[in-house]
C-alpha positions, 0 to 999 in steps of 0.5 A: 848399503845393503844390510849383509855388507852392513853386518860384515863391516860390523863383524870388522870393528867397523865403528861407522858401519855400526852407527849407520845401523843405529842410525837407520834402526833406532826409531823402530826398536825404540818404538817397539820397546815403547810399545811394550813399556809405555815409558820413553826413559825405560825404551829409551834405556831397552832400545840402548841394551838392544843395539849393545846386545847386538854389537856384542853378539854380531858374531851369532847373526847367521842371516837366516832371518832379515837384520830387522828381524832379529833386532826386534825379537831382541828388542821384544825379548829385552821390553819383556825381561825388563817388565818382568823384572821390574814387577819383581822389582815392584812387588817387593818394594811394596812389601818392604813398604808395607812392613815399614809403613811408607805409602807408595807414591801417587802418580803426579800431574803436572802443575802446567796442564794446560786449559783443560786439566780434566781431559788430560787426566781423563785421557792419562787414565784412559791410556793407562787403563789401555795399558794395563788391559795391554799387559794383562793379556798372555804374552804371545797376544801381547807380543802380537797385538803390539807389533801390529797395532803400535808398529803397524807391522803385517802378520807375515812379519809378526809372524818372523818376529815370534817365529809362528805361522801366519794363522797362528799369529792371525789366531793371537791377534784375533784373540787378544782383540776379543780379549782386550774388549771383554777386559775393557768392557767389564771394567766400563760396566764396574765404573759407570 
C-alpha cells in the first residue's frame, strides 16, 4: 500500500491502517531516537510520542515531503526536547543534592559481566565518551552526524530531514568529523 493511501485511510480513523504505519516505520524512529539518546527505555519512550504526535496531528501531513521524512524530523525534533529537558531535569537534581547532601548515584555494572569484566567496562566507557563527544557537538552536526553514521541515511535525505542544502549538510557533516576527533583526540592526550 503506498504510503498516500496509507495516510488517507488514517486521515479516516482507520485503526488497522495506522498500525500497518507503526508496523512498517517503528524500527527506523526508534533507532533515530537511539541515536540521539542512547537509551533503549528513553527512544523506546520518544519512539511512542512520535507515532501519537503523528496519529494526533495526521490532519497537518500536506504530503510536501515523503511520510518517512516527517516522521523523523518529528522523531529528531522529539530525541531533542527530551535531551533538553532532561539536562534541565538533571541539572536540577544536582543542585538539590548538593544543598541536601545526597551523592549522585554511580553508574553500575552488572554483577554477570561475563568473563572479561574489563573489556566490557572498557568498551562501557568508550561508547559513553563517544556519546558525550556526540552530544557536545552543536545541534545541526549532531542532527547530521547522527542520521548518517547510526541511520546509515545519504546526505540527500539528511538534507530532507533538516530541511538544508546538500552542501550544507555535507559542510556539517564534515564538521563534525573534525570536531569529534579534535574532542577525542584531546581527551586521549589528557588520559594516557
Amino acid at each position: 500500500m503506498s504510503d498516500t493511501a496509507l495516510i488517507e485511510r488514517i486521515k479516516n480513523k482507520d485503526h488497522q491502517a495506522f498500525k500497518e504505519l507503526f508496523n512498517k516505520f517503528r524500527t527506523k524512529v526508534f533507532n533515530t531516537c537511539m541515536g540521539f539518546l542512547h537509551n533503549k527505555d528513553d527512544a523506546e519512550d520518544i519512539t511512542q510520542e512520535v507515532f501519537i504526535e503523528v496519529y494526533q496531528s495526521i490532519e497537518k501531513f500536506r504530503s510536501e515531503s515523503k511520510l518517512s521524512t516527517w516522521l523523523y524530523r518529528i522523531a529528531v525534533n522529539k530525541s531533542l526536547n527530551f535531551i533538553r529537558d532532561n539536562k534541565k531535569a538533571q541539572w536540577i537534581k544536582s543542585i538539590e543534592s548538593f544543598f541536601t547532601g545526597e551523592r549522585k548515584q554511580e553508574l553500575h555494572v552488572a554483577d554477570d559481566i561475563g568473563s572479561q569484566p574489563e573489556k566490557l567496562i572498557e568498551n562501557t566507557e568508550k561508547a559513553k565518551l563517544l556519546h558525550n563527544a556526540i552530544n557536545s557537538l552543536s545541534k545541526n552536526q549532531k542532527i547530521a552526524f547522527t542520521l548518517n553514521k547510526y541511520e546509515d541515511m545519504s546526505y540527500k535525505q539528511i538534507s530532507e530531514i533538516m530541511d538544508l542544502s546538500l552542501s550544507s549538510v555535507e559542510s556539517l557533516i564534515h564538521r563534525a568529523k573534525i570536531n569529534l576527533q579534535k574532542k577525542l583526540l584531546n581527551y586521549y592526550k589528557k588520559n594516557l
